[in-house]
N, CA, C and O of each residue as an XYZ file, in Angstrom:
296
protein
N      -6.306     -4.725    -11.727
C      -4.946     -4.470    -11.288
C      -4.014     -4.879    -12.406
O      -3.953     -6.025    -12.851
N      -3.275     -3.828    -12.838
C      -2.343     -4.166    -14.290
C      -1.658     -4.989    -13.868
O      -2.063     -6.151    -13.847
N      -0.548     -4.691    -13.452
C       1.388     -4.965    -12.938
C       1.276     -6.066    -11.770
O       1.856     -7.150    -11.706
N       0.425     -5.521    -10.922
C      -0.040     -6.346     -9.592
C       1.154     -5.375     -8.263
O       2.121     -4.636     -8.451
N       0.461     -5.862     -6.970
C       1.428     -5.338     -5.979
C       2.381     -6.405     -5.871
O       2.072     -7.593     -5.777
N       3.982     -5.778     -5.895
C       5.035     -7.343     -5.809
C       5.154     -7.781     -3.989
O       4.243     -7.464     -3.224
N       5.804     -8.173     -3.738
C       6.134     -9.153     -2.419
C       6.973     -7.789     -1.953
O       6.708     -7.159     -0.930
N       7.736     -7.545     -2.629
C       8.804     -6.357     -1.977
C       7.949     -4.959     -1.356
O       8.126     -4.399     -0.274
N       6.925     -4.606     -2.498
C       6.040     -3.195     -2.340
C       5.459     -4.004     -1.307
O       6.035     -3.658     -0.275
N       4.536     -4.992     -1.012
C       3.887     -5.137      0.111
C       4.611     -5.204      1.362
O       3.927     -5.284      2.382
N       5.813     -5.187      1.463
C       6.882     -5.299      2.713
C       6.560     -3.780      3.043
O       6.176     -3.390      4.146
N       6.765     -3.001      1.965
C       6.502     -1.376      2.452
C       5.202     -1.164      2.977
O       4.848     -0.696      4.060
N       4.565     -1.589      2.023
C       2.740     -0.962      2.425
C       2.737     -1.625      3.918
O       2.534     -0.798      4.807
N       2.938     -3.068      4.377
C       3.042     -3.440      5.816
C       3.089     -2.962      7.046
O       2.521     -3.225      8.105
N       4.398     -1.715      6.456
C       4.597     -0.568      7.867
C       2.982      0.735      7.598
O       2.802      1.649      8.403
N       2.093      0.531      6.447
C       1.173      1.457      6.502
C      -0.083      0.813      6.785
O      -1.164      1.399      6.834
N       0.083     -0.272      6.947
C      -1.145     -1.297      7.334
C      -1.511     -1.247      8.513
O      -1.990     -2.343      8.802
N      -1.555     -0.309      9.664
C      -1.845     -0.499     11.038
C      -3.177     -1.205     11.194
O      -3.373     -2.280     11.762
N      -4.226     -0.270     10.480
C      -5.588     -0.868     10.681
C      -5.888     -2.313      9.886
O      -6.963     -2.911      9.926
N      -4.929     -2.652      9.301
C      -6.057     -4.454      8.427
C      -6.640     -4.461      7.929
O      -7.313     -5.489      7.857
N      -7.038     -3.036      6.882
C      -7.915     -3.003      6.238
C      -7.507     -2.738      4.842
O      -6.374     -2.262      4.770
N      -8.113     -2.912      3.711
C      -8.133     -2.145      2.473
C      -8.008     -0.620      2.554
O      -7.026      0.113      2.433
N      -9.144     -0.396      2.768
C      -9.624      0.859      3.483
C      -8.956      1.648      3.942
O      -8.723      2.764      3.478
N      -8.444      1.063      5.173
C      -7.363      1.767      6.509
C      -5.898      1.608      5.414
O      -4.945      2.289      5.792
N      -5.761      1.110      4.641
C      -4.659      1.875      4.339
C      -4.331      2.342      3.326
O      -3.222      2.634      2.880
N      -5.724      2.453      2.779
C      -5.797      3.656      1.619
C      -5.457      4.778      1.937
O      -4.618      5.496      1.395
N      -6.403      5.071      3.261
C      -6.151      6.318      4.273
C      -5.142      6.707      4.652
O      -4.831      7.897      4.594
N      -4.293      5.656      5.195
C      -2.843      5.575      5.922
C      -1.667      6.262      4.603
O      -0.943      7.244      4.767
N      -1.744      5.600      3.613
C      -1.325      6.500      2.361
C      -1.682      7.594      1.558
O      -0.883      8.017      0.722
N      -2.742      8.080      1.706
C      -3.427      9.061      1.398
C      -2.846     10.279      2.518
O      -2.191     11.263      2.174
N      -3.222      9.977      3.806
C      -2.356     10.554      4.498
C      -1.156     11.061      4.529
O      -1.083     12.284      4.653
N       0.014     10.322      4.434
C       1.102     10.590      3.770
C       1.608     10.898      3.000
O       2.800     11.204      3.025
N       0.796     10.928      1.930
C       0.931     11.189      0.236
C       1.564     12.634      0.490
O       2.788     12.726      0.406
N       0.735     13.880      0.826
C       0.836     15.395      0.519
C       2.332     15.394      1.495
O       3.010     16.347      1.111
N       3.022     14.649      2.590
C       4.402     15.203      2.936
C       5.407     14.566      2.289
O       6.506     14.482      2.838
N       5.208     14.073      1.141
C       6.287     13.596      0.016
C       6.639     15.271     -0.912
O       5.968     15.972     -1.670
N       8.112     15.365     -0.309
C       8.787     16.402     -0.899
C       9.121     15.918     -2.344
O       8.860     14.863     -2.923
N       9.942     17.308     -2.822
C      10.196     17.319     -4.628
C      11.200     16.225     -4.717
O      11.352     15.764     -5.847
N      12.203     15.510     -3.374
C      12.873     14.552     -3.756
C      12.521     13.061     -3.173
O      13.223     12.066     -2.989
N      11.112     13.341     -2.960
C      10.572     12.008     -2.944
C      10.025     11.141     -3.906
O       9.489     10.038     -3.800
N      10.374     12.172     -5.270
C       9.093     11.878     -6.440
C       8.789     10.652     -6.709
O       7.692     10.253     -7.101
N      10.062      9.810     -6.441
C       9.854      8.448     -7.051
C       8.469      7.628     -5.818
O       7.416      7.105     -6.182
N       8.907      7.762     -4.577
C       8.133      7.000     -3.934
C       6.678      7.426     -4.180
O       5.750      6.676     -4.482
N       6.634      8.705     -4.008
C       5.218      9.568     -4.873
C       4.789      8.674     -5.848
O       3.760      8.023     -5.665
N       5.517      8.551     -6.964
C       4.912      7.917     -7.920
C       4.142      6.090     -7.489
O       3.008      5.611     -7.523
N       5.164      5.709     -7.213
C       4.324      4.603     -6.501
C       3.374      4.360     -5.443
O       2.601      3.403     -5.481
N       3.408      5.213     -4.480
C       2.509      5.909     -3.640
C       1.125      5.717     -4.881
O       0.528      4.653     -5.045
N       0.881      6.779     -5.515
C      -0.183      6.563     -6.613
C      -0.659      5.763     -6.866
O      -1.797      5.440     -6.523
N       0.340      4.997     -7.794
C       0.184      3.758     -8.330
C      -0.436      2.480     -7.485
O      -1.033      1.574     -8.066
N      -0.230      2.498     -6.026
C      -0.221      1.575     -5.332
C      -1.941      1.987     -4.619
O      -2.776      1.235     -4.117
N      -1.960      3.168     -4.805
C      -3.370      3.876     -4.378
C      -4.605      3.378     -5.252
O      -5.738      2.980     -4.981
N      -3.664      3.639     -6.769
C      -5.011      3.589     -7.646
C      -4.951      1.867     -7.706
O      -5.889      1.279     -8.245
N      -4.109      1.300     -7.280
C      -4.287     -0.474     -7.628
C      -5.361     -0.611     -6.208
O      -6.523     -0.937     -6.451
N      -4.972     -0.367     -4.773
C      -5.977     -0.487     -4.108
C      -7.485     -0.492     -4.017
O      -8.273     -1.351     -3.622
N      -7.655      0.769     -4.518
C      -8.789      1.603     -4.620
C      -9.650      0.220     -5.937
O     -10.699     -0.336     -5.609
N      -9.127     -0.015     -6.977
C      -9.513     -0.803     -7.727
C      -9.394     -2.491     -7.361
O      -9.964     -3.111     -8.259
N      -8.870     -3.343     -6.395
C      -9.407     -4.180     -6.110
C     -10.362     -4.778     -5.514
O     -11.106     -3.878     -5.124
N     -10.899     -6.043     -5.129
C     -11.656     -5.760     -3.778
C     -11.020     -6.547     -2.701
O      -9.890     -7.022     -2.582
N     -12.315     -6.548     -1.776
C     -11.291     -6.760     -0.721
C     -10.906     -8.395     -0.130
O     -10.418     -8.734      0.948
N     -11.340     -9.210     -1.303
C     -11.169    -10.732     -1.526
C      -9.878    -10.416     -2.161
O      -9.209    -11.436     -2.327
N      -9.257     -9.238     -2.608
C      -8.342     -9.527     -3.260
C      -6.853     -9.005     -2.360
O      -5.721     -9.489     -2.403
N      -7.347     -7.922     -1.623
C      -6.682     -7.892     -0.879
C      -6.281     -9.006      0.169
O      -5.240     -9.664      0.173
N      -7.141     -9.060      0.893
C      -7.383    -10.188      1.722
C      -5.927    -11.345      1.447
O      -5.100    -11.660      2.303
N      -5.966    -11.762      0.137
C      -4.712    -12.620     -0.392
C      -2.985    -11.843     -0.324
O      -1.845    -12.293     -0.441
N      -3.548    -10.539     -0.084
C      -1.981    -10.460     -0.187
C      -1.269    -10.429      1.331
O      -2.007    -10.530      2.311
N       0.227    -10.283      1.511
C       0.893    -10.870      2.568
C       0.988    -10.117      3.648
O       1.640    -10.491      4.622
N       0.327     -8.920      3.606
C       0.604     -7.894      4.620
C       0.434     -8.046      6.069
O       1.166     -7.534      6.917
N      -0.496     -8.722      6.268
C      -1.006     -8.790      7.797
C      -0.163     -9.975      8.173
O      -0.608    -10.419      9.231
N       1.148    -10.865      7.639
C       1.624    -11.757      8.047
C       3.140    -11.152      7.842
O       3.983    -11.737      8.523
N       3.499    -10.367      7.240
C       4.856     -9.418      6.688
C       5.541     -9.079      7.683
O       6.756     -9.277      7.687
N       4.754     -8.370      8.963
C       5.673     -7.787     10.486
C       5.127     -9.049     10.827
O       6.028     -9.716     10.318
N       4.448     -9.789     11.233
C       4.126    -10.936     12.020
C       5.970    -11.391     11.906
O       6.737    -11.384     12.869
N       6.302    -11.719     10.619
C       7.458    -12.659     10.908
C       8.684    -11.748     11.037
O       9.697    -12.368     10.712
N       8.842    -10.938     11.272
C       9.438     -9.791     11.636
C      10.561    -10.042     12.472
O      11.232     -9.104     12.903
């Protein structure tokens, strides 16, 4: 993972986290990916970015980040 996911991007990925998984929300964004219109490009781009950082950690690494506690304090 280059850059890393920040505290702010994981506030977003949070609302795509239904399932708790690595996995489940690879899917959950993958999913969504193809209805990002021509003036979504930017989130598109991170969309990606945030795909290919997933896809390349594991899931000890996920595991550490804040998501499953992000809506908790909601």
């Amino acid at each position: 993972m280059s850059k890393g996911i920040t505290f702010d991007e994981q506030e977003f990925l949070a609302l795509y986290n239904a399932s708790g998984t690595r996995l489940g929300l690879i899917a959950a964004l993958e999913e969504m990916r193809p209805y990002l219109g021509p003036d979504d490009s930017e989130l598109a781009g991170y969309t990606d970015s945030w795909l290919d950082q997933l896809k390349a950690m594991t899931d000890d690494e996920y595991g550490n980040m804040e998501l499953n506690s992000i809506l908790d304090d909601a």
